[in-house]
N, C-alpha and C positions, 0 to 999 in steps of 0.2 A: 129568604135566601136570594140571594143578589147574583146571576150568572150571568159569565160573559168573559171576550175575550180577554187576554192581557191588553192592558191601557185603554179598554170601553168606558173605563168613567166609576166602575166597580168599589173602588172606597171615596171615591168625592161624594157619591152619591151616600154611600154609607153615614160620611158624616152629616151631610145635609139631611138626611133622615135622623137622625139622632137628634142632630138640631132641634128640626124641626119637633120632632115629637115629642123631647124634654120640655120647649116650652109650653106644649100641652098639658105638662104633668107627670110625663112619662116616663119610665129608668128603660133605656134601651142601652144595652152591652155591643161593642162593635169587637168582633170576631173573623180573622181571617188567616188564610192558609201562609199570606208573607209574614204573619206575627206567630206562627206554630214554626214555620219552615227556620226561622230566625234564632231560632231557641237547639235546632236539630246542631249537632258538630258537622263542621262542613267538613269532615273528612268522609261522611256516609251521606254527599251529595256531587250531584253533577250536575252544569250550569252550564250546556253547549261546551264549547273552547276557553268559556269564560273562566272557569271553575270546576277541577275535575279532582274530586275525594277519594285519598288512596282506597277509600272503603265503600265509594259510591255505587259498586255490583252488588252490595247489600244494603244499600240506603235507596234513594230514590234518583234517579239519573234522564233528565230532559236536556235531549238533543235534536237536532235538524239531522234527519234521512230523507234527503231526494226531496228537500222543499216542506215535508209532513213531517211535523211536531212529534215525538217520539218520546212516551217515558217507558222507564223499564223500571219495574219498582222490586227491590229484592226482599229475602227473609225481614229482616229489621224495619224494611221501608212499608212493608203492609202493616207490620204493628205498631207505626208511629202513625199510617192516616187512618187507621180503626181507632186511634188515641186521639187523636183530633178530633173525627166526627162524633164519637163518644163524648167528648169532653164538654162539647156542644150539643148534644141531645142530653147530658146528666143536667147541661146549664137550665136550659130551657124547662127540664120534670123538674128544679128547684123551684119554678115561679120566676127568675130571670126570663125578660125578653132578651134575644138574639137578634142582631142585624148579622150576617156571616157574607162574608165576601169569598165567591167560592168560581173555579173556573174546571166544569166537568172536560175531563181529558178524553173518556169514553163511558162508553156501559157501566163498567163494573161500580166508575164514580157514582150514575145513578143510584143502579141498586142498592149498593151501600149505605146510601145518602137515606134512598126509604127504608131499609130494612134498622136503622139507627131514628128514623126519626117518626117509624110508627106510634102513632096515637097521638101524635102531635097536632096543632093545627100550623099546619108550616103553609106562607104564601110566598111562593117562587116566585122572583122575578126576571125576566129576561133582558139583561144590559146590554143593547146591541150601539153601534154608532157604526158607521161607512166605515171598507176597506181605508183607503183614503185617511180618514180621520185618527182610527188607531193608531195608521203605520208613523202618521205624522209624530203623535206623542209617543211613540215608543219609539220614535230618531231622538226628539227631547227629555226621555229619562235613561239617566247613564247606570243605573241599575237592570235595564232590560238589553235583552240579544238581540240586535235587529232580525224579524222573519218569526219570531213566536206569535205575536198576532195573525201574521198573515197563513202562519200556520194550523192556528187554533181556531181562526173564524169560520170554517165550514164544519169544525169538529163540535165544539163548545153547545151548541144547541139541539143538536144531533137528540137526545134523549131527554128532555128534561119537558114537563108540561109547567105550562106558565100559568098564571094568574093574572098577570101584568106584563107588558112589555114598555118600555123607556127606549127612547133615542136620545142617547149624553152627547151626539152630533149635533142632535137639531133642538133639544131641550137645555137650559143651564142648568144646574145641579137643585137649584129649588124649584125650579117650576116639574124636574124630574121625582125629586120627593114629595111634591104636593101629588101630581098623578099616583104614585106608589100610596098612598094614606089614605088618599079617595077609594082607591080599586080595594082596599081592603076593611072596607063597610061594608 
C-alpha cells in the first residue's frame, strides 16, 4: 500500500516496483484509486471548479474550503470505495499480489482500509517528498487542481502506520523501490 500525497511520486514508484519485482519473478498487479475513479460516470463526481457532476451530492465530490482538501462522499459514493477497497482485498485472498496506489483523505480511509484488509499481510508504505516538490509537479500535470497536494500533505499521513517511508524528492523511482523490497524481508 503506497500512501501519499497527490503528485508524491505514488504510481512512478508503483511502476518501478513492478518492474522491479517482475524481474525477480514476480506477478505484481498495480491498483489505484485514478484507475477505479476513471471507470465512475463523471456525472456522480466533483473535481474542485474543474469538474462538477450534476449527480456529484451522491457520488464523491473533492473541493478546496479555506485552503483544506474537502471530500464529501454521498449514498452511491461510499459503495463505490467499499467496491474498490473490496475489489483489492478479494484481489489479494485470490493469491494476486497488489501494489495499490492510495492517498488516505481521513480516518474513516484507514479504518476501512483495515477492516477490508484483515488477515492480510499488507506493507504500508509512506510516499512523502517536500512541500515544494509535489506543488512543483502538480503545476506540471494538467490533470491535477493546483492546492490538492498542499492541501492533502498534513492530512494524508495523519492515520496510517508505516512499514517503510520513501522520499520520491530526494530518491529516484529505483533506488525508492529498491528501499521498499529491502524493508519488506
Amino acid at each position: 500500500m503506497l500512501n501519499g500525497t497527490s503528485c508524491a511520486g505514488k504510481s512512478t514508484l508503483a511502476v518501478a516496483l513492478q518492474d522491479m519485482l517482475t524481474e525477480a519473478g514476480e506477478c505484481w498487479l498495480v491498483m489505484s484509486q485514478d484507475d477505479f475513479f476513471s471507470r465512475i460516470p463523471r456525472a456522480f463526481l466533483r473535481y474542485g471548479t474543474m469538474h462538477v457532476g450534476s449527480f456529484a451530492d451522491q457520488g464523491v465530490s473533492l473541493a478546496m474550503v479555506g485552503g483544506v482538501l474537502s471530500r464529501r462522499v454521498g449514498e452511491v459514493g461510499e459503495r463505490l470505495l467499499d467496491a474498490y477497497r473490496a475489489a483489492i482485498a478479494a484481489t489479494a485472498r485470490a493469491g494476486v499480489n497488489v501494489i495499490v496506489d492510495e492517498v488516505l483523505v481521513d480516518e474513516s480511509d484507514w479504518q476501512s482500509w483495515l477492516r477490508h484488509l484483515d488477515g492480510l499481510d499488507v506493507h504500508w508504505v509512506g510516499v512523502r517528498a517536500a512541500l515544494e516538490v509535489v506543488e512543483q509537479r502538480e503545476r506540471e500535470r494538467p490533470d491535477r487542481f493546483n492546492g490538492t497536494a498542499r492541501a492533502e500533505f498534513d492530512q494524508v499521513h495523519r492515520y496510517a502506520s508505516y512499514r517503510t517511508e520513501v522520499d520520491t524528492g530526494v530518491l529516484d523511482p529505483s533506488a525508492a523501490a529498491r528501499a521498499v523490497v529491502l524493508a519488506r524481508r
